[in-house]
PADRENFI-210271 format. One line per field, with one value per residue (C-alpha): y, x, z. Coordinates in nm, 3 decimals. Example, Ala and Ser with C-alpha at 12.3 -4.5 7.8 and 13.67 -1.06 7.14 Angstrom:
REM PADRENFI-210271
c2 <- (-0.450/-0.106)
c1 <- (1.230/1.367)
c3 <- (0.780/0.714)
REM end
This chain:
REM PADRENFI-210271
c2 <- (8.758/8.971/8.836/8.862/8.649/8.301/8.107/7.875/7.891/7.787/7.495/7.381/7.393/7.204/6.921/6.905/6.925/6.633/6.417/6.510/6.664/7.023/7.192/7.449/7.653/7.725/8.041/7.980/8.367/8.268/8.543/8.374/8.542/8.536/8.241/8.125/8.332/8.152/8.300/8.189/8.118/8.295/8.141/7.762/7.496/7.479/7.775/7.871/7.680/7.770/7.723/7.850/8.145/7.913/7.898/7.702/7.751/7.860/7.719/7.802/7.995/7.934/7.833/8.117/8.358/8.216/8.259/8.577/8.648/8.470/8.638/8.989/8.891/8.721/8.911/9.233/9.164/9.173/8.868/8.921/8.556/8.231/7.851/7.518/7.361/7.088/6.985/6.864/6.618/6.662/6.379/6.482/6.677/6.417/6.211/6.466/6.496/6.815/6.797/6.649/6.927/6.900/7.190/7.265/7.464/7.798/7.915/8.338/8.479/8.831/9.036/9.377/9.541/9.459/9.182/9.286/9.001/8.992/8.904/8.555/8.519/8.626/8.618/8.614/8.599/8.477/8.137/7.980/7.703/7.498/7.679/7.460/7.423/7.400/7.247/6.853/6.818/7.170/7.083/6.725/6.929/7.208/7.023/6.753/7.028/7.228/7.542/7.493/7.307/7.091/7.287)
c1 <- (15.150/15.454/15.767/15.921/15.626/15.601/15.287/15.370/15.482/15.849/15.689/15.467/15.792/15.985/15.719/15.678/15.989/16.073/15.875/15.967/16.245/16.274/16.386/16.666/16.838/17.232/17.362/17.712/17.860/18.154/18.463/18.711/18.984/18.847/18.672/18.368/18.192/18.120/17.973/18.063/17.713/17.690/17.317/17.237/17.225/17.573/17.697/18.054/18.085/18.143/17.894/17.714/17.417/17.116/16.761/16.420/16.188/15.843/15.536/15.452/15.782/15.962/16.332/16.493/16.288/16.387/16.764/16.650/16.498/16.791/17.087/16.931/16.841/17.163/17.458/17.220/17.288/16.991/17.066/17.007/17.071/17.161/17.187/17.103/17.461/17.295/17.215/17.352/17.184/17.225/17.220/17.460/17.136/16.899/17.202/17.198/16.868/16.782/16.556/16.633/16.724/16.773/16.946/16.920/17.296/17.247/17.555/17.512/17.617/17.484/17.380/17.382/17.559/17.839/17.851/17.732/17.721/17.393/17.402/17.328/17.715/18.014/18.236/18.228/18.495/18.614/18.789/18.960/19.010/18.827/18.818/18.797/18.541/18.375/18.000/18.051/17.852/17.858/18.284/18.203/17.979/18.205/18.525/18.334/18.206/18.582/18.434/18.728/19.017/19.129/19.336)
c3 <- (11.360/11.403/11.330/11.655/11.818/11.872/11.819/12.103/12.496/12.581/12.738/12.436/12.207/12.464/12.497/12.085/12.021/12.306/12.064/11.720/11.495/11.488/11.136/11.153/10.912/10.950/10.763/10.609/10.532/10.331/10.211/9.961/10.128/10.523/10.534/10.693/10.968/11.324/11.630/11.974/12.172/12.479/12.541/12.552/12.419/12.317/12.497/12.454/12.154/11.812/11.575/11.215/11.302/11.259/11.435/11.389/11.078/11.147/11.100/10.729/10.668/10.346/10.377/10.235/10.455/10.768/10.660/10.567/10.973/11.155/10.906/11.012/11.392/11.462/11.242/11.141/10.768/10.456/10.299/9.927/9.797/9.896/9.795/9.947/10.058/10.243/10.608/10.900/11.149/11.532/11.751/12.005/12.069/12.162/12.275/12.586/12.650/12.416/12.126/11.769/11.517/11.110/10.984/10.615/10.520/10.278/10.174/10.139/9.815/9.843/10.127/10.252/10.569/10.786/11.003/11.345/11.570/11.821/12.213/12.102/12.088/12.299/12.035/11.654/11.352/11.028/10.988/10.762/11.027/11.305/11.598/11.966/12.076/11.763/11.780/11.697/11.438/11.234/11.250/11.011/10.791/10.716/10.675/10.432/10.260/10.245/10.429/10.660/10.719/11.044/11.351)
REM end
C-alpha cells in the first residue's frame, strides 16, 4: 500500500473510531531562541484553533515513522531524529461527540528543510507563548511540560 492510501473508507474510520481510542502522534518542532512551532487548522476538527502538527498512526506503522509521514505531509520537513516527550489525552474530543484520540508527544531534534506549512492550516508560526485559541488540551501539555509559557 502506498503511503498516501488509506486502508479504510471515511465511514469505516468514523464508526471504529466511534467505539474505540484512536492513537495520534503530535510533532513538537522546538528552536531555543523561537520557540515551539503551531499551525492554525483551517480543516476540522478543531478548525481555527491552534494546535501541534499531529495525525493518526497506521495500522502496523512504527511511531517514529508516522512522525516521520505527518512532519513531511504537514510542515514539508525530513525529520532526522526525535524523542518521546510524552502524550496528551483528548476528551474534549469525545466530550463533543468526536472520537477519543491518545497522542504520543516527539519532541524533533534534527530535521531537514524549512518549515513550509501545508493547507491543513491557515496560519502557522513560532511561539514562545500560548496563542488564543489554543487547542484545550495541547495548551496543559505544553505549559506542564515548559514548551511555552501562559499569555
Amino acid at each position: 500500500m502506498a503511503t498516501n492510501e488509506h486502508p479504510l473508507s471515511q465511514q469505516e474510520f468514523d464508526d471504529i473510531y466511534s467505539k474505540v481510542p484512536r492513537l495520534t502522534v503530535e510533532v513538537i518542532v522546538k528552536d531555543s531562541r523561537r520557540g515551539v512551532y503551531l499551525t492554525k487548522r483551517a480543516i476540522e476538527p478543531c478548525k481555527g484553533q491552534w494546535h501541534l502538527p499531529g495525525g493518526t498512526v497506521r495500522f502496523g506503522e512504527p511511531l517514529l515513522e508516522a512522525v516521520r509521514r505527518i512532519a513531511q505531509r504537514e510542515l514539508g520537513i525530513d525529520v532526522r531524529q526525535a524523542n518521546l516527550v510524552g502524550y496528551v489525552e483528548y476528551p474534549s474530543h469525545y466530550k463533543n461527540g468526536l472520537d477519543s484520540p491518545v497522542g504520543i508527544a516527539f519532541e524533533v531534534s534534527s530535521f531537514k528543510h524549512d518549515i513550509k506549512s501545508n493547507n491543513e492550516s491557515e496560519a502557522s508560526g513560532w511561539f514562545t507563548k500560548l496563542p488564543t485559541p489554543m487547542h484545550a488540551e495541547q495548551d496543559v501539555f505544553l505549559l506542564t511540560h515548559n514548551y511555552l509559557q501562559e499569555k
